[in-house]
N, C-alpha and C positions, 0 to 999 in steps of 0.2 A: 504494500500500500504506500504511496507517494506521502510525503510528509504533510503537503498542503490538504491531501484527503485524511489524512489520520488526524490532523489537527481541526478539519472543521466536524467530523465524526465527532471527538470529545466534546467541542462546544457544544452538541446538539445534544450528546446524553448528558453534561453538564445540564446543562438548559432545560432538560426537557426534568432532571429528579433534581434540580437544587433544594428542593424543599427537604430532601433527607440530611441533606449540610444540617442547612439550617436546623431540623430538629436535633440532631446531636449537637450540635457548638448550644444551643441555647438549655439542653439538657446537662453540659457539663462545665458549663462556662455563667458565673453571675455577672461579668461586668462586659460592657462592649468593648475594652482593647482588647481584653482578651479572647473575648469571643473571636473575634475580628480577625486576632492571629489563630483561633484553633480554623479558623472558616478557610482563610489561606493556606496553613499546614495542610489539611484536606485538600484543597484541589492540588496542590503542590505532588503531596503522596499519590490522587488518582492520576495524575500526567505520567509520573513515573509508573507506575504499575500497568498503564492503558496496554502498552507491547502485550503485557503477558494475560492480558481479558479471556478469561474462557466462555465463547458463548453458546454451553451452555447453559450456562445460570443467565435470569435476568440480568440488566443492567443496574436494577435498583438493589437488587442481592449485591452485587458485588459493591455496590456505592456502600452499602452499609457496611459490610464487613470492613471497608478500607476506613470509613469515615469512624465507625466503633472502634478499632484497635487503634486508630492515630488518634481520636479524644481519650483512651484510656490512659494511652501513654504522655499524651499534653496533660492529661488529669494528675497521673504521679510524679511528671516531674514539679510539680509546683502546686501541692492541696492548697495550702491556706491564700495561694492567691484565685483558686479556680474552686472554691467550695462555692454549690452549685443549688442553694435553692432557690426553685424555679418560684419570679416575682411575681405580686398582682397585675403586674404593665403584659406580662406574655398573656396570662389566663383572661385579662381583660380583651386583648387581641381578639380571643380564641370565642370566649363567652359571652363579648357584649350586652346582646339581648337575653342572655339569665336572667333567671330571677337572683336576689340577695344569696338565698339559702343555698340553690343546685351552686352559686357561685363559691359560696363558702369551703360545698362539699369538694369541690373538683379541685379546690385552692387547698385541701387538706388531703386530697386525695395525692397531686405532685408532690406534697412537703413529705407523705411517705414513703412516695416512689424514688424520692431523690435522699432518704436514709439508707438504698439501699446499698449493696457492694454495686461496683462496678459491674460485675457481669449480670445481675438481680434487674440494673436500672435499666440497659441496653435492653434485655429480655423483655421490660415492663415496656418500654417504646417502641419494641417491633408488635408486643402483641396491642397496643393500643394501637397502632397503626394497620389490623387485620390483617396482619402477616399470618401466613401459613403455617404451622409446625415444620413441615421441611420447610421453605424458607428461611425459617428462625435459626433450624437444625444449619441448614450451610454457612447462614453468617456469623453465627456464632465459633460452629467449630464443636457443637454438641449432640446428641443421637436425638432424636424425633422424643423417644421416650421420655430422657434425660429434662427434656423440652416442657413437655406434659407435667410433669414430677416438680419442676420449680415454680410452673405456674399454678397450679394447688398448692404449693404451700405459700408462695407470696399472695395468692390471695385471702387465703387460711389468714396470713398475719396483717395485713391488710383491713380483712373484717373487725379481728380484736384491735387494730390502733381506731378503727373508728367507733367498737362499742364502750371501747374506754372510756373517746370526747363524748359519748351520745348519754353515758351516765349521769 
């Protein structure tokens, strides 16, 4: 493939799943520079990896995987500057037209998706995003099963952080 084709190629899967950046930098990142630079480290990382795309996975499979393992590791090299609870300004984005209460709930719902580990929180963002179990299974890097089995229990814990606040 010619450079000038392999290059407008990426802008176009760029373009067409940015929204996956974005949900990962704004799940691991609280402030805008730093968002800013995990949002660039990601396309940085998918430019380099474009040569070796397998297609057979989707395009948005493979965005994730790339864009999850380079916020993991933007995440550990620097916690206390990229501790990641997600703000009322994103949930207000998202929920506008909410009522007070669903907005509370959804605003307490990210505060325990984002206590969770790293690989917990990525999991909680592909399955709110109605990813597949395989899907999940590829970019993760975990069995379909394995898949199933963490999302029973995070929502297991999940339940109890909210019947705690509901007491």
């Amino acid at each position: 493939m010619k450079s000038a084709d392999k290059s407008e190629l990426f802008l176009s899967v760029i373009n067409n799943n940015k929204g996956i950046i974005y949900k990962v930098a704004n799940l691991y990142c609280k402030n805008d520079e730093n968002r800013n630079d995990l949002v660039q480290e990601i396309i940085i990382q998918l430019w380099k990896s474009f040569g070796n795309y397998n297609e057979q996975y989707e395009h948005s499979t493979w965005m994730y995987r790339i864009s999850l393992n380079v916020a993991i590791s933007f995440y550990r090299k620097d916690k206390k500057d990229l501790s990641t609870p997600l703000t009322e300004n994103i949930i207000a984005m998202v929920h506008e037209e909410e009522s007070g209460e669903l907005e509370e709930n959804v605003s307490m719902l990210y505060q325990f998706i984002n206590e969770l580990d790293e690989l917990n929180k990525a999991l909680m963002l592909l399955y709110l995003d109605n990813k597949s179990h395989k899907e999940m299974a590829e970019v993760l890097g975990i069995s379909e099963t394995n898949i199933a089995t963490k999302i029973s229990r995070i929502k297991d814990k999940l339940k109890k952080k909210f019947s705690l606040v509901n007491e």
